[in-house]
C-alpha positions in Angstrom: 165.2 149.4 118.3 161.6 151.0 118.4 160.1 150.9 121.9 156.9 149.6 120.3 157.3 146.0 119.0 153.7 144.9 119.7 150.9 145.3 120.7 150.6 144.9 124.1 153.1 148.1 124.0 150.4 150.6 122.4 149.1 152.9 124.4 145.7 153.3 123.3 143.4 156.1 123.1 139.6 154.9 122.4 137.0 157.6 121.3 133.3 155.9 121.4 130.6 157.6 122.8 128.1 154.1 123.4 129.5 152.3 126.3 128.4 149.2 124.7 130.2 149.7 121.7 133.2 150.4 124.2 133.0 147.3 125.8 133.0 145.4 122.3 136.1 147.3 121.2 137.6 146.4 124.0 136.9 142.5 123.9 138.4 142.8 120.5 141.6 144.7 121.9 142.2 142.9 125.2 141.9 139.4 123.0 145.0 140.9 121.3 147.5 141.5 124.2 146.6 145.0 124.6 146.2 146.2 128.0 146.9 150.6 128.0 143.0 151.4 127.1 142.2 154.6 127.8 138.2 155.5 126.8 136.9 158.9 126.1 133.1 160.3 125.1 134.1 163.1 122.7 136.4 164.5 120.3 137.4 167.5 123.0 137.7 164.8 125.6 139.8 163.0 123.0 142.2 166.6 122.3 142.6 167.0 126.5 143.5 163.2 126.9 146.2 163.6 123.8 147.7 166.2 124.9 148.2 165.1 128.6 150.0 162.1 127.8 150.4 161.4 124.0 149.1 158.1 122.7 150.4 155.2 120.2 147.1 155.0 118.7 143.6 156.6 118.2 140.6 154.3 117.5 137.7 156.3 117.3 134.0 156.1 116.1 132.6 158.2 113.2 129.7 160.1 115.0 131.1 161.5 118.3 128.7 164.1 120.1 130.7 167.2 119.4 132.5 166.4 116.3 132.6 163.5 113.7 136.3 161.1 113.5 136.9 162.7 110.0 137.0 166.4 111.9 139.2 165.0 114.5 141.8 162.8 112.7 141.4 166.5 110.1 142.1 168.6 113.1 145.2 166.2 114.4 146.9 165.9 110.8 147.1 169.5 111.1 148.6 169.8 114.8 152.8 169.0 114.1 152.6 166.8 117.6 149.8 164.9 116.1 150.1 164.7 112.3 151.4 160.8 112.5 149.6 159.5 114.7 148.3 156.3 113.8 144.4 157.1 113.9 141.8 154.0 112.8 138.1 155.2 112.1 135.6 152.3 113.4 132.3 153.1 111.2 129.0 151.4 110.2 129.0 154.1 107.5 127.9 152.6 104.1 127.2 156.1 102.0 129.5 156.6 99.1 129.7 160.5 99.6 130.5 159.9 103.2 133.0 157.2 103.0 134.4 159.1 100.5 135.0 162.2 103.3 136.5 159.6 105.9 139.0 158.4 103.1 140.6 161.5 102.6 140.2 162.7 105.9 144.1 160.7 107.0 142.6 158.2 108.6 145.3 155.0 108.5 142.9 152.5 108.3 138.9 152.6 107.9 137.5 149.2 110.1 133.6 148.6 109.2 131.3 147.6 111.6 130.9 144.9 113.3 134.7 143.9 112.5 136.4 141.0 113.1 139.8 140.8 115.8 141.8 140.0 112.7 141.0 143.4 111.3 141.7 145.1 113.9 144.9 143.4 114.3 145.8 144.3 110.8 145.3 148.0 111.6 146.9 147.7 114.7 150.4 146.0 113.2 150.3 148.9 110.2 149.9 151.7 113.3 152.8 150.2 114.6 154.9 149.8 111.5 153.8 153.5 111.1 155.6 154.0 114.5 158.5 151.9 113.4 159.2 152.8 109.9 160.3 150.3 108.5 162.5 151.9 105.0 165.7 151.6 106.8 169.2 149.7 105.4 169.1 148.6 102.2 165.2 149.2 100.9 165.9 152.7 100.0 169.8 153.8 99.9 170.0 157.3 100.5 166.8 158.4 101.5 168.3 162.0 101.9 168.5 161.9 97.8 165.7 160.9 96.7 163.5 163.5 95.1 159.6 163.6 95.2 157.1 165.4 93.7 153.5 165.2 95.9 150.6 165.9 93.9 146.9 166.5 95.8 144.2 168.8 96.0 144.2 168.8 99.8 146.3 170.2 102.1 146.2 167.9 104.9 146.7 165.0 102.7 150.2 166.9 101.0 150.9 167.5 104.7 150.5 164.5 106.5 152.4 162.5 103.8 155.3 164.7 104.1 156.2 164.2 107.4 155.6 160.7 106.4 158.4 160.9 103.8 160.3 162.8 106.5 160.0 160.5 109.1 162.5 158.1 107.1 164.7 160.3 105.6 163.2 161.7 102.4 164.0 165.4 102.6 163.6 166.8 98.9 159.9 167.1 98.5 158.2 169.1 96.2 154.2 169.9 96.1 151.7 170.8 93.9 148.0 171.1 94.2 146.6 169.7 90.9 148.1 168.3 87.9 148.6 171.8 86.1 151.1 172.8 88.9 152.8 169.2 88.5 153.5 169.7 85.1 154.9 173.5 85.8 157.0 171.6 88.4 158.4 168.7 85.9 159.4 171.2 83.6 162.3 172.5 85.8 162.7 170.1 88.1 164.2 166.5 88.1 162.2 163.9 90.5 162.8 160.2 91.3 159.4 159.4 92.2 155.5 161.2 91.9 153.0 160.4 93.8 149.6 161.8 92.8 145.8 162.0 93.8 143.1 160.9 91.4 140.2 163.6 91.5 141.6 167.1 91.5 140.5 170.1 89.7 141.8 171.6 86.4 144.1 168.2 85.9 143.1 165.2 87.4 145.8 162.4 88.1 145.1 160.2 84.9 145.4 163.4 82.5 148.4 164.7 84.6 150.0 160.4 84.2 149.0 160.7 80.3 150.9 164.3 79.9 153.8 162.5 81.9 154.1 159.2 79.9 153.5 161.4 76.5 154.7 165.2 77.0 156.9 165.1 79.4 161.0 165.1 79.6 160.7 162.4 82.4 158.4 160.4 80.8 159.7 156.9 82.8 159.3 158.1 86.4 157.3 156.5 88.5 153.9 157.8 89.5 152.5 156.0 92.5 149.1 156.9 92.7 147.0 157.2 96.5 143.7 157.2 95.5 139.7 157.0 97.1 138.9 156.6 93.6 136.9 152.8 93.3 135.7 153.3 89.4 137.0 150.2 88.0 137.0 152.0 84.3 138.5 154.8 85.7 141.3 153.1 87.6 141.7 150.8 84.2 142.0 153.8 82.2 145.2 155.4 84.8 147.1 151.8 84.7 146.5 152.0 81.0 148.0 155.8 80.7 151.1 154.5 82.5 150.8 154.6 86.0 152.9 152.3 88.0 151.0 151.4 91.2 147.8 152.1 92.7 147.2 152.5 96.9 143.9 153.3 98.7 143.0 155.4 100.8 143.0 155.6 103.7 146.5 155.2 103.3 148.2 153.1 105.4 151.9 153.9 105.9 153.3 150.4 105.2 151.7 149.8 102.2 153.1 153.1 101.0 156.9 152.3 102.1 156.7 149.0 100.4 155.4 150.6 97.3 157.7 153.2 97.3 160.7 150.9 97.7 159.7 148.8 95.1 159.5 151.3 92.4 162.4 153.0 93.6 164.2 149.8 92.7 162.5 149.3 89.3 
């Protein structure tokens, strides 16, 4: 049984620089049961704090003094004691190009400002599913045989969710970095499951779904696809190519687990 079951267990690690903003954070968090709030000013503070007692959860602001939350939650996903830890981005942020960043930066869940105490308790109860993975039993049988093929342009999205798939079990993973690799990769190698970016150079996810459903020897795999993508026309055009589910990002680790069960099923 998981030592977090809710969450007035989470240890909480706050990174907000406006000690008003703090204090409305906190209202929001102490209205849900939590109680282990710890505050800092800055990303460094943030680093020292982590690694002097590891927390449940990082909620942090965009704009810190030394950093931004994108460079942080970047700079974690690429530590191996930090890569799954649940991290929610609090932002007022409304630019496309910049939202855009914080969506691919491996954020769990993006929370707009001002947000309401339900949000946040949605974000918190997917950090702690994310602590307490929930693909266990019967939702996927043999995790240790199941075969996936990760398809993304950036390294710190290919690397955070493969410790992801490793944290329940799912230890045949292969990678690529665009769709031309993918298709190199299909050629000789038999997968249950892909799961794919959108934009990426020299073949993007829809041309690399179209060569699946049409070229390729496994032409009925699934292809999940995780995806900042929010063209209506061009998500229309993947589902139309034959691509079985769509997630957002930021990528939240239940919504994954759930999507990769159920296709896994299909």
């Amino acid at each position: 049984m998981s030592l977090i079951q809710s969450i007035a267990d989470l240890s909480l690690l706050l990174v907000e620089p406006s000690t008003m903003q703090e204090r409305a954070i906190r209202t929001h968090l102490e209205e849900l049961g939590a109680t282990i709030i710890h505050t800092v000013r800055s990303g460094t503070e943030a680093f020292t704090a982590m690694r002097a007692a590891a927390p449940s959860v990082v909620i942090s602001a965009l704009y810190l003094p030394d950093m931004t939350g994108a460079d942080m939650v970047f700079s974690m996903r690429n530590q191996p004691e930090f890569v799954l830890t649940p991290f929610i981005l609090v932002s007022s942020e409304t630019r496309v190009q910049v939202l855009d960043t914080i969506r691919q930066s491996g954020a769990c869940s993006l929370l707009p400002k001002p947000f309401t105490t339900d949000q946040m308790e949605r974000a918190l109860m997917s950090a702690i599913e994310t602590l307490d993975p929930p693909l266990h039993g019967d939702a996927i049988p043999n995790p240790e045989d199941i075969r996936i093929l990760l398809v993304d342009d950036s390294d710190m999205v290919r690397h955070y969710l493969r410790h992801l798939l490793e944290s329940v079990g799912i230890e045949h993973i292969l990678e690529a970095k665009n769709g031309k690799e993918a298709t190199m990769l299909l050629a000789g190698h038999m997968v249950d499951l892909v799961m794919t970016d959108y934009n990426m150079p020299e073949m993007d996810g829809a041309q690399l779904t179209k060569f699946i459903r049409q070229q390729s020897w496994q032409r009925s795999v699934p292809i999940l696809m995780i995806t900042s993508e929010h063209n209506q026309s061009r998500l229309a055009a993947v589902e139309q190519a034959g691509v079985s589910a769509i997630c957002d990002k930021p990528m939240e680790p239940a919504e994954i687990w759930a999507l990769i069960a159920k296709l896994l099923a299909q």
